[in-house]
C-alpha positions in Angstrom: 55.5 189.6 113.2 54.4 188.7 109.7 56.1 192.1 107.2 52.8 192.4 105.9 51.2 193.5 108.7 53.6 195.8 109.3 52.4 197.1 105.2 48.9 197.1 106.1 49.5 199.3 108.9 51.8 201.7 107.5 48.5 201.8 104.4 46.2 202.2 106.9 47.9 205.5 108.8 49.1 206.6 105.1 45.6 206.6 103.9 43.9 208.3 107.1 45.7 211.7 106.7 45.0 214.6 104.1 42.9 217.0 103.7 39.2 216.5 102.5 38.8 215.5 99.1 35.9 217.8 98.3 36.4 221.3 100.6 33.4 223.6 100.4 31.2 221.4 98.8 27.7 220.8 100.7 27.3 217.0 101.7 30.9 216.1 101.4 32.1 218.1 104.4 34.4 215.7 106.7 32.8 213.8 109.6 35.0 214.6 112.5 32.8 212.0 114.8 33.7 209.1 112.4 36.9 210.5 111.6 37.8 210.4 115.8 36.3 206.8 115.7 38.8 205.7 113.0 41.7 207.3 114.6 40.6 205.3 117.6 40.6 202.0 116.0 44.3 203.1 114.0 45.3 204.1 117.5 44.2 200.6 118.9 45.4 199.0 116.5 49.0 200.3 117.0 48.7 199.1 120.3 48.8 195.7 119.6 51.1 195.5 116.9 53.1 197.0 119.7 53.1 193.6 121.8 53.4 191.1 118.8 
């Protein structure tokens, strides 16, 4: 397996974790559907890398 996958996924899970950037702030509260959907595709992602 190429290293920089390895760096892209390691960015990917770094950047998909934190709190949101603008608490409290009508419009900008997080969107848990599309935040599920991305852990999804992070999760399924994984997977593969798993079988390289």
């Amino acid at each position: 397996m190429s290293p920089a996958v390895l760096d892209a996924v390691a960015l990917i899970i770094s950047g998909a974790e934190g709190p949101p950037p603008y608490p409290g702030i009508a419009g900008h509260e997080p969107d848990l559907s599309a935040t599920r959907q991305h852990r999804d595709a992070i999760e399924e992602a994984m997977n593969k890398c798993k079988s390289c």
